[in-house]
N, C-alpha and C positions, 0 to 999 in steps of 0.2 A: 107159447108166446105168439100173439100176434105176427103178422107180418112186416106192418110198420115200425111196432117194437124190434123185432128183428136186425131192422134196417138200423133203425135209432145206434144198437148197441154195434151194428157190423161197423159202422161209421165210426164209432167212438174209439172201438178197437184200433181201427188201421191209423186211428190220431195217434192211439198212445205206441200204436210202433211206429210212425214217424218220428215220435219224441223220445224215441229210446237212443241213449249213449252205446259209444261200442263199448263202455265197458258195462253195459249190461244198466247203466241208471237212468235215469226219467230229467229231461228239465234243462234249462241253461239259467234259471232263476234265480232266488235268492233259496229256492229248496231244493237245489237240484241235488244228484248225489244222495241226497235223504233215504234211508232205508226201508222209512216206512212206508214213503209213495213206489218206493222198488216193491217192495211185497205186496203192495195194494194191485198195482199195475199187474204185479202175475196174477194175482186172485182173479182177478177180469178177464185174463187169458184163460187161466184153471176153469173157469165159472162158461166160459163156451164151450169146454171139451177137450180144452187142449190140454196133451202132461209134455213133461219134459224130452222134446227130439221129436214128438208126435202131433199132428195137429196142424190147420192153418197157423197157429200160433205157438208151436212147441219150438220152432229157433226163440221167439223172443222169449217163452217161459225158461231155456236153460240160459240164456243171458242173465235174468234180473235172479237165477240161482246161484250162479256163476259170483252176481255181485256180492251176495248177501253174504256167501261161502266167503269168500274172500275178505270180509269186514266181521269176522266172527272172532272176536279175542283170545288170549288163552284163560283167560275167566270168565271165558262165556259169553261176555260183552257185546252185542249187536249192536255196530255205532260206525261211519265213515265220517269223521271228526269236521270232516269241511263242508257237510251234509248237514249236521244236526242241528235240529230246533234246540228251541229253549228246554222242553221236554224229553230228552232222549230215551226216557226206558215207553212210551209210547212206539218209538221205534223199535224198540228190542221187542215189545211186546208182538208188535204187526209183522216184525220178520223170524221170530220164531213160529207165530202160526203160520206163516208162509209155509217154512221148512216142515213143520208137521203136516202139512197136506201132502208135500209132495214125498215127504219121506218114503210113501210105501210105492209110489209109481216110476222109481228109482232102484235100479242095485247098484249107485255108488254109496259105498259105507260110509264115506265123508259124510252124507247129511246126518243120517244119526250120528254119527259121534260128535256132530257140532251141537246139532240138536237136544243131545243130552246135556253138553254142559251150559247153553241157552237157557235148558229148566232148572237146572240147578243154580244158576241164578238168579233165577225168578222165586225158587224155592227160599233161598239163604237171604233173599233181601226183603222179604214182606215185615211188617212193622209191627210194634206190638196192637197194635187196633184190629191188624187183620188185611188190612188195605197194601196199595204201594201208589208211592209219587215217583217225581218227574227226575229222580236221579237215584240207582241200584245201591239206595241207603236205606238202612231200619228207621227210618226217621220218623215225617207224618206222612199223609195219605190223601189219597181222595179217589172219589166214586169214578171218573174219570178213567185214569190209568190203572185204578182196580178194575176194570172190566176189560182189559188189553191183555193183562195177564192171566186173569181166572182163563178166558179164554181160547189162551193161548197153550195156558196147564190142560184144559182139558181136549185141547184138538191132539198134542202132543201123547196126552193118555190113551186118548183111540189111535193112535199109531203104535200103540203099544210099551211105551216108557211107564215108567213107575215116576207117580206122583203123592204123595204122601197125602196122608187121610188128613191129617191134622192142620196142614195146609188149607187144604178145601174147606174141613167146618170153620176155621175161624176167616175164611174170605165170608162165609155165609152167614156166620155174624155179625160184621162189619157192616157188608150190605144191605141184610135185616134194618139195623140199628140205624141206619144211613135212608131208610124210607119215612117221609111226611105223613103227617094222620091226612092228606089228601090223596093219598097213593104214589105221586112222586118222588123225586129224590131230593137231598140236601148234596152239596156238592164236597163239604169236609165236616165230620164228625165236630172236627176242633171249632170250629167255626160255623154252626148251624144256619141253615138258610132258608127260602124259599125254593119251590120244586123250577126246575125248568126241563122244556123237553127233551132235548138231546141226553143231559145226565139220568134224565129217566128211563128215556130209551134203554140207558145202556145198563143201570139199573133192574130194569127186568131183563136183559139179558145177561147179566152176571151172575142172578138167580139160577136163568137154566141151564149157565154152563157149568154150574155145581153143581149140576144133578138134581133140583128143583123145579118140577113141572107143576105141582097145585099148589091150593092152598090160600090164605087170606094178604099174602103179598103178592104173589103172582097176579088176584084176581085183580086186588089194587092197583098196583101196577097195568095192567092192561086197559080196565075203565080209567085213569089219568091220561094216557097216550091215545085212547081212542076218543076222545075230548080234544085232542090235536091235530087232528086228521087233515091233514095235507089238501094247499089249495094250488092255483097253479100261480098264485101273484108269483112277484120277483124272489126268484133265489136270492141274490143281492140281501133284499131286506132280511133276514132270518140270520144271524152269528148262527154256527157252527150247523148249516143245514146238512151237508151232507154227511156231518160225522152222525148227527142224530136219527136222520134216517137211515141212515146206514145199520143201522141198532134197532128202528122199530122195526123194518121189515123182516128184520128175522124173528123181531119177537112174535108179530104175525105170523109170521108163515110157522111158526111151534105151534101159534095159540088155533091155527088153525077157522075151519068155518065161516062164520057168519064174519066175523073180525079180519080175518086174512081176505075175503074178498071183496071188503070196502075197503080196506086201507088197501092192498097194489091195484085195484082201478083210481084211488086217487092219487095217490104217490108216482104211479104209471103216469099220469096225465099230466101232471105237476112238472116230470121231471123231462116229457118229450118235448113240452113246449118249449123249455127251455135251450135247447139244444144250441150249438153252434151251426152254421153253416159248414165250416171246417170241420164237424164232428165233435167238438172238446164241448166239455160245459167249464162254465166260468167259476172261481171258487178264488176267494180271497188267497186261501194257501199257496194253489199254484191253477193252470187248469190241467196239469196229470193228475192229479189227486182229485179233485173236480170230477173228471173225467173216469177215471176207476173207480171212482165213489158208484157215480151213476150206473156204469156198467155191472156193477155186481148187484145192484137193486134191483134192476130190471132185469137180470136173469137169475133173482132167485129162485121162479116156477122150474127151470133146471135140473134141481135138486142133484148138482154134479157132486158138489165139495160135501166129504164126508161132515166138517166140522157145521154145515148147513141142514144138512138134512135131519127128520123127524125121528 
């Protein structure tokens, strides 16, 4: 990274730990409390160096653990009920990957044993399509919160948890089934649609968290999103910008090459101008989320978090 870039993310950090709660959460907003800007917010810390007790930033990383730990249900459930979106299994989804990262740079047994029953119900609630939506029911589904969970199964499985086989092929046929003859995505099966970039993004990245690295959806998938390549107009203008690049930089940084070094110089440029003076980037949701979004894009070159890495 850069030096500038350096700066950009050292700044963005020391935002989101002035806007840490003592008990470990993000915010005084209408998302504050939220689980999933908790676990975004450590991945930003995780994503500098820091683990849990160690690091510039390992007090704030066993705080936002501390929280997650403590909002784990006895079914599993990742949810601080005066926190939650409209969405909640997005939250369960971002704080069970949370807990999978840190799972192995800890010997408190708490996290796995939370951890395991987080995937189990993430296991018990996928729908008959293959997918999962916005509440821990076999209901319908969409490309969306399918990519929160696939995700989250498989950072959980490189921490060594048993994730069932049968699980993972039918997210990947969902997924499959859920890309446009233009390589994007549709956003529900039930309800067929036009590709847009964020659910694409995350569309290819659903692919290779099933274990899917070629092939004529991947490739699809990659020429659609590199058709979208990042300018540095207004974040403002773009719905869901940083959940979506949040999705292609990793698909980059897998697809590698010629592709990975066009998209983070312009996603890079895109995302410094924006900046605060304060250090936050602005984001409808909140600007901790905003602001964790950015910081894990710009130190994907890192390559710290195993669930990132090639």
């Amino acid at each position: 990274m850069q030096p500038a870039t350096q700066r950009a993310v050292e700044k963005g950090l020391r935002y989101l730990k002035s806007q840490q709660n003592d008990d470990g959460s993000f915010g005084r907003g209408g998302y504050s409390r939220n689980v999933a800007i908790c676990s975004l917010a450590g991945m930003a810390f995780l994503s500098r160096g820091s683990t849990p007790g160690r690091g510039p930033y390992g007090r704030e990383v066993n705080r936002c653990l501390a929280f997650i730990l403590d909002h784990v249900r006895e079914s599993g459930y990742i949810i601080a009920p005066e926190g939650a979106s409209h969405g909640p299994m997005y939250g369960h989804g971002f704080a069970t990957l949370f807990l999978a990262e840190v799972c192995g740079m800890s010997s408190d047994p708490t996290i796995r044993d939370k951890l395991v029953g987080a995937v189990d119900l993430i296991v018990r609630t996928q729908n008959e399509e293959g997918g999962w939506r916005y509440e821990p029911k076999r209901q319908d589904a969409d490309i969306s919160v399918t990519i929160c969970q696939i995700m989250a199964l498989r950072a959980a499985r490189n921490a060594g948890l048993f994730v069932p086989r049968e699980t993972v092929d039918r997210c990947i046929d969902y997924v499959k089934r859920s890309q446009n003859p233009d390589g994007g995505f549709m956003y529900q099966l039930s309800a067929p649609g036009e590709s847009r970039f964020p659910r694409s993004a995350a569309g290819v990245v659903a692919l290779y968290s099933a274990g899917i690295y070629e092939g004529d959806e991947i490739e699809k998938g990659l020429d659609y999103l590199m058709r979208q390549i990042p300018t540095s107009k207004a974040v403002q203008a773009e719905p869901h910008y940083f959940y979506g690049h949040y999705y292609a930089v990793q698909a980059m940084w897998q697809a590698g090459g010629q592709r990975w070094q066009q998209w983070y110089a312009a996603v890079h440029d895109a995302i410094l101008a924006r900046q605060r003076p304060d250090g936050a980037w602005f984001d409808q949701i909140s600007p901790e989320y905003g602001t964790a979004m950015a910081c894990i894009i710009l130190q994907m070159p890192n390559n710290y978090l195993p669930i990132f890495q090639r």
